[in-house]
KETORRO-667181 format. One line per field, with one value per residue (C-alpha): x, y, z; residue in three letters; residue number from 1. Coordinates in nm, 4 decimals, padded with zeros to 6 digits. Example, Ala and Ser with C-alpha at 12.3 -4.5 7.8 and 13.67 -1.06 7.14 Angstrom:
px = (01.2300	01.3670)
py = (-00.4500	-00.1060)
pz = (00.7800	00.7140)
aa = (ALA	SER)
i = (1	2)
//
This chain:
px = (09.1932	09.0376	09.2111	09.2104	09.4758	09.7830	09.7221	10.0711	10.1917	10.0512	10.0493	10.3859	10.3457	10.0484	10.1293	10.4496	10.1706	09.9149	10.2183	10.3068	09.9971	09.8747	10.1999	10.0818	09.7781	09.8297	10.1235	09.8909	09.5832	09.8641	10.0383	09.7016	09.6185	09.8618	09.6804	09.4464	09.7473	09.8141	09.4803	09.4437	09.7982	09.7481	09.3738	09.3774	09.1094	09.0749	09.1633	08.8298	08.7178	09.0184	08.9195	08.5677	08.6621	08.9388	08.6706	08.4541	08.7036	08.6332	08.9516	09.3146	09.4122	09.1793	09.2953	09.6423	09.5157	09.3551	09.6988	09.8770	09.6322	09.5880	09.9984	10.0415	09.7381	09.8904	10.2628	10.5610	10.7316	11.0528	11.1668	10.9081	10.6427	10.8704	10.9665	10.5555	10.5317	10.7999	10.6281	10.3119	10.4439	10.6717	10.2727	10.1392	10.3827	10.3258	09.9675	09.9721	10.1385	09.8317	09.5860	09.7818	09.7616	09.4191	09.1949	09.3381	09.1503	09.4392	09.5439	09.6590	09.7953	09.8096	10.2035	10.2070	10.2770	10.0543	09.9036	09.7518	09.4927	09.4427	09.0906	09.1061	09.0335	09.3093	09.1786	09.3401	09.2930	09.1279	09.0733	09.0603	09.3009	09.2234	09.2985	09.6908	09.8053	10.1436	10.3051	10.4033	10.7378	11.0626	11.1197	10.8282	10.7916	11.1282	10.9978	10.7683	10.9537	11.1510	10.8074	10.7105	11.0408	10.9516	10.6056	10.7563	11.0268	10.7352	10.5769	10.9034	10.9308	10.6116	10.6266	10.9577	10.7950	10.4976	10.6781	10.9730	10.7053	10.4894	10.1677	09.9304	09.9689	09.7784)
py = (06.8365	06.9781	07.1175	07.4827	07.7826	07.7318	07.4269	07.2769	07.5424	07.4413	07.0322	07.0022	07.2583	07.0932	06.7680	06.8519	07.0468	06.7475	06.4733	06.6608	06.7663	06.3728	06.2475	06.5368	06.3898	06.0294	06.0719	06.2785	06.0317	05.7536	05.9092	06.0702	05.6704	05.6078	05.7691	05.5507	05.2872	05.5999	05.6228	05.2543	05.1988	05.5141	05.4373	05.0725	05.0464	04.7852	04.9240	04.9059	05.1428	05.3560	05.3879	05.5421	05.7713	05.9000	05.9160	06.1204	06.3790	06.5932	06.8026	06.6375	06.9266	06.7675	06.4131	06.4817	06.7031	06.4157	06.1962	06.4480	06.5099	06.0831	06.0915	06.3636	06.1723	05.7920	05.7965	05.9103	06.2121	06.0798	05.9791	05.8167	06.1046	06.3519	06.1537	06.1417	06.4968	06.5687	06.3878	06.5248	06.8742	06.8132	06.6499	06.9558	07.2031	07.0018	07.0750	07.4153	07.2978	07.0321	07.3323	07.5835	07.2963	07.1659	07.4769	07.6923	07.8001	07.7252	07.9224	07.7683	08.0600	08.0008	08.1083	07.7665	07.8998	07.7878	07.9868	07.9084	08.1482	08.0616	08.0833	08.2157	08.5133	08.6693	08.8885	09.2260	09.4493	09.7355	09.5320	09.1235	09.0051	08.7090	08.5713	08.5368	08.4532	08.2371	08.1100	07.7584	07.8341	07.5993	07.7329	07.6527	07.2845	07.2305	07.3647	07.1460	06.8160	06.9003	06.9145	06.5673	06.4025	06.5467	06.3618	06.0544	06.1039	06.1612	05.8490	05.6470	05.7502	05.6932	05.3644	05.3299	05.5102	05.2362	04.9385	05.0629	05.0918	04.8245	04.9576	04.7674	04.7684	04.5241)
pz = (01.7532	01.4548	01.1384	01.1353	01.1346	01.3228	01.3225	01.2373	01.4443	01.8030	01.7940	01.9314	02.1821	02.2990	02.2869	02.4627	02.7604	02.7357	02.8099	03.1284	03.2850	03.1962	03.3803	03.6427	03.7205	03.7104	03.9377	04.1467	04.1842	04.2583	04.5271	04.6701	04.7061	04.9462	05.1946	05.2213	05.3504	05.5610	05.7172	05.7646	05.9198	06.1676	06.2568	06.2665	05.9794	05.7723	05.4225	05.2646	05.5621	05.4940	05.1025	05.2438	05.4520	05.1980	04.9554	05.2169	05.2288	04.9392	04.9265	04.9319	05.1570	05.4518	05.3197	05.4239	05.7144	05.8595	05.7998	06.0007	06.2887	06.3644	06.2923	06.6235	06.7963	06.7507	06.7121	06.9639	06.9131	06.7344	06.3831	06.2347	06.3043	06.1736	05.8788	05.8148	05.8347	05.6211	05.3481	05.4219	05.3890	05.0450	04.9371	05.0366	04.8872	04.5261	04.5721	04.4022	04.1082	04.0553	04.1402	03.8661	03.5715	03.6483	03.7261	03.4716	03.1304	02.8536	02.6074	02.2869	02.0258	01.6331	01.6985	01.8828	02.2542	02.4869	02.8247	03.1198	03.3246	03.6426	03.7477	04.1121	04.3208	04.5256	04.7899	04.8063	05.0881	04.8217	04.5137	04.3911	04.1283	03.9096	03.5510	03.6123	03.2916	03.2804	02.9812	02.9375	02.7978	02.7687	03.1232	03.2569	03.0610	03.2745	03.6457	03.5525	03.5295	03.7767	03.9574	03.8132	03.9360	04.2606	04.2675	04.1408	04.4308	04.6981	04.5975	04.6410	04.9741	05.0845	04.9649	05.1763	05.4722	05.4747	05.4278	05.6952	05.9614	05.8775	05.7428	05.5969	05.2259	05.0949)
aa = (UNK	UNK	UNK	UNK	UNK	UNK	UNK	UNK	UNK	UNK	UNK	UNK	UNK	UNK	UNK	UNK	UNK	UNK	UNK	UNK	UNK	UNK	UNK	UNK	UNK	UNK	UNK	UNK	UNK	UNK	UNK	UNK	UNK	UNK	UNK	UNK	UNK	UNK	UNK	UNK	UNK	UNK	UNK	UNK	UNK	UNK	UNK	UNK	UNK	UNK	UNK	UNK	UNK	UNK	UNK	UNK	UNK	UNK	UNK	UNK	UNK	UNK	UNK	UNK	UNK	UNK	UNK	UNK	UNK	UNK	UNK	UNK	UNK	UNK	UNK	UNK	UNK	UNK	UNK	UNK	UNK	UNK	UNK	UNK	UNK	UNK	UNK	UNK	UNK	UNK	UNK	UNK	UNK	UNK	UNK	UNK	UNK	UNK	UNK	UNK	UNK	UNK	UNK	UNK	UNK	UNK	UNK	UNK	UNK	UNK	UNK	UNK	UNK	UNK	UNK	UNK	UNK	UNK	UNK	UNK	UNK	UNK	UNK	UNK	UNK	UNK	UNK	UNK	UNK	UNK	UNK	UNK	UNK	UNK	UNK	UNK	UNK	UNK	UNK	UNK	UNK	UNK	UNK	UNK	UNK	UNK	UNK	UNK	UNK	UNK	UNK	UNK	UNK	UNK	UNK	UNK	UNK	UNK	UNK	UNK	UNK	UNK	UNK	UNK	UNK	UNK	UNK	UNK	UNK	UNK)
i = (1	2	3	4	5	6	7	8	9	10	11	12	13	14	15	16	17	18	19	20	21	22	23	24	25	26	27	28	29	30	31	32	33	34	35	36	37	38	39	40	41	42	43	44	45	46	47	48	49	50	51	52	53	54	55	56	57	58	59	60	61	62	63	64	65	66	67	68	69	70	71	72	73	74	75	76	77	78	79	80	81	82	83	84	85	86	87	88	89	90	91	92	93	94	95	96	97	98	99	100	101	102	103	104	105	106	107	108	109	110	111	112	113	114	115	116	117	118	119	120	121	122	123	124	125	126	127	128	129	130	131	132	133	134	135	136	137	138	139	140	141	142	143	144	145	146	147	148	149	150	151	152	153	154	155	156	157	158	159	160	161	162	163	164	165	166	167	168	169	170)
//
């Protein structure tokens, strides 16, 4: 960060933003790796086959897809499916949040406040919307720990899920 006006001004905002959306995305890539024990445990790969075809995937949307759909094909109906789906879905849900921090133009004012703009097209039926503009206020800094200790959470109990039934985790 370069010296320049508002400079004083917007460092603590945006250290207080780059903290969070780091802790965002570590948590993310971390917990998106357990799939792989996921894959391996419900396909009967070997985990070095499992780490390919994760990394063939492109999108963590089919990653977890893919989870889900060898989950229905391989295990019972009963507790431990539905205790894999739940997780799934919660992984799922926290998706967006990733997608709003990390495809977003910010906005960094010399008042110190900070904005994101989310770079996506939303289809009306007569006209498109795009640019949302949010702003990263004390609010929103708290949704989104809240959101963080939810990701931290998830990862827990996946852990817990994959040692409970035995999948391969080395």
């Amino acid at each position: 960060m370069t010296d320049g006006p508002g400079h004083g001004a917007t460092e603590p905002a945006l250290d207080a933003v780059l903290l969070r959306v780091g802790r965002l995305n570590y948590s993310w890539s971390n917990t998106e790796s357990l799939l792989i024990h996921l894959l391996s445990g419900l396909s009967g790969m070997a985990k070095d086959a499992a780490v390919v075809v994760f990394l063939s995937v492109q999108s963590t949307r089919g990653r977890i897809e893919m989870v889900e759909r060898l989950a229905k094909l391989r295990l019972p109906p009963g507790d431990q499916l539905q205790e894999l789906l739940e997780l799934t879905d919660r992984f799922s849900k926290l998706s967006a949040l990733r997608h709003q921090y990390n495809h977003s133009i910010w906005s960094f004012q010399d008042d110190g406040s900070v904005s994101t703009i989310l770079m996506r097209i939303a289809d009306r039926r007569d006209k498109i919307r795009m640019g949302r503009k949010q702003s990263l206020d004390q609010d929103q800094l708290a949704r989104l720990d809240q959101e963080l200790d939810a990701m931290s959470q998830l990862n827990r109990n996946i852990w817990r899920f994959l040692r409970k039934y035995d999948f391969p985790v080395d």
